[in-house]
N, C-alpha and C positions, 0 to 999 in steps of 0.2 A: 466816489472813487472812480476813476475813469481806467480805461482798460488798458491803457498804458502804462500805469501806476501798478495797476494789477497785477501786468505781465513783465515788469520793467527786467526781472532777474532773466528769466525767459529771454527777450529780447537779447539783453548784452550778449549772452552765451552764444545766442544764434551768430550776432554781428561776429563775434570772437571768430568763430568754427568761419565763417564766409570770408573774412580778412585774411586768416590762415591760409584758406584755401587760393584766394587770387595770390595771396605773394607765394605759395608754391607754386602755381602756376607760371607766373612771371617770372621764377629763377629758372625754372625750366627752357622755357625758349629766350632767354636774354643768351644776344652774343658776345662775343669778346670777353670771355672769360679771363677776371684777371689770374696773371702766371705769378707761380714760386718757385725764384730759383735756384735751388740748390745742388748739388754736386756732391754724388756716392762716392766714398774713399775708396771704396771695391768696383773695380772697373775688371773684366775679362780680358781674352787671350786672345783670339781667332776671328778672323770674319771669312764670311762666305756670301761668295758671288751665286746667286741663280738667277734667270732671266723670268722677269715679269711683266704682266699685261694693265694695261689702263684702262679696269674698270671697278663698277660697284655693282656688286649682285644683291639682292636681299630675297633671303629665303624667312617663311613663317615655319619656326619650328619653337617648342616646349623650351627656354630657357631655365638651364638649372641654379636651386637659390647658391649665394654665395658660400665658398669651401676651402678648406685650405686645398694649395696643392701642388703635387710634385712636378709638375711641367716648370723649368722656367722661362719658356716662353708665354708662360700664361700672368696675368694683373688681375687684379678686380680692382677698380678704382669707381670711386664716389659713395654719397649717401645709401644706405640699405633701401629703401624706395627706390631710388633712380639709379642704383650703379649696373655696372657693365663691366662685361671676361672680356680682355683682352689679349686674343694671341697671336703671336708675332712670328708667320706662317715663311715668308721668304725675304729676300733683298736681290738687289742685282744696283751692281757699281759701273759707270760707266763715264768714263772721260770727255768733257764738252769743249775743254781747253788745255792751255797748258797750267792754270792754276785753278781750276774749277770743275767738279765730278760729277756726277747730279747721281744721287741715292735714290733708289723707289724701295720705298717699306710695305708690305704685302700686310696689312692689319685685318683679323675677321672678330669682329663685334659681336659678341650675344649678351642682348638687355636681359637684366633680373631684375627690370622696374616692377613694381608691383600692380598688379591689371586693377586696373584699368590704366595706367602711368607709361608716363611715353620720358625714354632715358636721351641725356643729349648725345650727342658727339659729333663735331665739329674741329678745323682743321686749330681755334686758336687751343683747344685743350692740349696740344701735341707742340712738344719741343725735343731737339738733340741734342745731347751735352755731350762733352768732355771737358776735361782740366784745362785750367786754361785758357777757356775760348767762352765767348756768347754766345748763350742758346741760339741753335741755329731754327728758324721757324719754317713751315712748309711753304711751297713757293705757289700754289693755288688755294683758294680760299676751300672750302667747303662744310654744310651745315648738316647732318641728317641724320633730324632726332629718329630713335630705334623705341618701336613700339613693344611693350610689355610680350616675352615670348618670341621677339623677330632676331635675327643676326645680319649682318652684310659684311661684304669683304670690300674693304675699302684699299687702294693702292697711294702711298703718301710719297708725295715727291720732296725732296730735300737739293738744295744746291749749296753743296760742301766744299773746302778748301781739299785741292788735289793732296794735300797733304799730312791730312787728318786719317790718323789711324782709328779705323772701325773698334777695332779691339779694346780701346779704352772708351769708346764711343757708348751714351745708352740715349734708347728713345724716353722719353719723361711724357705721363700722360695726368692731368692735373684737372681737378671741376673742384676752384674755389679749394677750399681747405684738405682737400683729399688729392693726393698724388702716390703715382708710384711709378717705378721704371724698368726696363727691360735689358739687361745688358745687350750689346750687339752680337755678342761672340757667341750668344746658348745655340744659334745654329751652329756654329763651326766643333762647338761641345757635341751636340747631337749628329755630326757627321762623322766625328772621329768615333763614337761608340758602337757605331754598325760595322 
C-alpha cells in the first residue's frame, strides 16, 4: 500500500480546505463587483447641503462585530467575514452646469472582517438611485480593501442631473449578493432633531 493510498482521505480534505481558501481569497480582491439593482418604495424627505473635503484617511482602531442599529446613517453590508459599517457622515451639492451637479458623499468604513481578513471596498460596490432613473455610478474609480480592525473615510463623487431630488435619492452599497442602502435625507432628519 503506498502512502498515498494510505493518506488519500487525508489529502482531499487538505486539497478541499486550500481550494476554499484561494477562492475566498480571489473574491476578495476581484474588482468590478457585479451590481443589483433595485429600488426602495421608501424613499425620504430632506437633503442637506455641507461642504466637503477630498480625501481618505485611515485610522487602525478595534472594529465592532456586526449589530442592529439605531443610526440611519449607519449599513453593515456583506458576508460576516468580510462585511463592513457603513456611515453616511456628510454631502455637499454643487452646481457644475446648467443641467449637471456633482454630489460628494463623505462615507467612513469600519471593517468587521475577521483577523486576520482584509474586507473590500471599492468605488464599483456604490451606486445612487431614485425612481425612475439609472443608477448613477461614481465618477473616479477607486479600490481600498479595509484590514480587519481599520476604518477610512472615503469622499464619493457623483455627477447627478441638476434635477434630481436628494430626498428621494439613496446611496445603494452592494458586495455580490448583499446590499443595503442609505436614504439621502437621514441627514436632513438629524438636523431637524437638534
Amino acid at each position: 500500500m503506498t502512502l498515498l493510498k494510505k493518506y488519500s482521505w487525508e489529502v482531499t480534505h487538505i486539497t478541499s480546505i486550500l481550494a476554499a481558501i484561494t477562492t475566498l481569497t480571489l473574491a476578495i480582491h476581484l474588482t468590478g463587483t457585479p451590481r443589483l439593482d433595485t429600488h426602495a418604495p421608501e424613499r425620504a424627505t430632506a437633503a442637506l447641503s455641507i461642504p466637503a473635503t477630498h480625501t481618505v484617511h485611515v485610522s487602525s482602531h478595534p472594529g465592532a462585530a456586526p449589530s442592529e442599529r439605531s443610526d440611519p446613517r449607519e449599513i453593515i453590508v456583506g458576508p460576516t467575514s468580510i462585511s463592513n459599517r457603513y456611515t453616511l457622515l456628510r454631502m455637499d451639492r454643487k452646481s457644475i452646469s446648467p443641467t449637471k451637479d456633482e454630489l460628494v458623499l463623505r462615507l467612513h468604513v469600519d471593517s468587521l472582517a475577521t483577523d486576520p481578513l482584509v474586507s473590500p471596498f471599492e468605488s464599483d460596490m456604490l451606486s445612487l438611485n431614485a425612481w425612475e432613473m439609472d443608477p448613477i455610478n461614481p465618477t473616479t474609480k477607486f479600490h481600498h480593501p479595509v484590514p480587519s480592525g481599520n476604518s477610512l473615510n472615503q469622499d464619493v463623487v457623483f455627477s447627478i442631473p441638476a434635477s434630481l431630488d436628494l430626498n428621494r435619492a439613496t446611496l445603494q452599497i452592494h458586495y455580490y449578493n448583499y446590499q443595503n442602502e442609505i436614504p439621502l435625507s437621514v441627514l436632513a432628519e438629524r438636523q431637524q432633531q437638534r
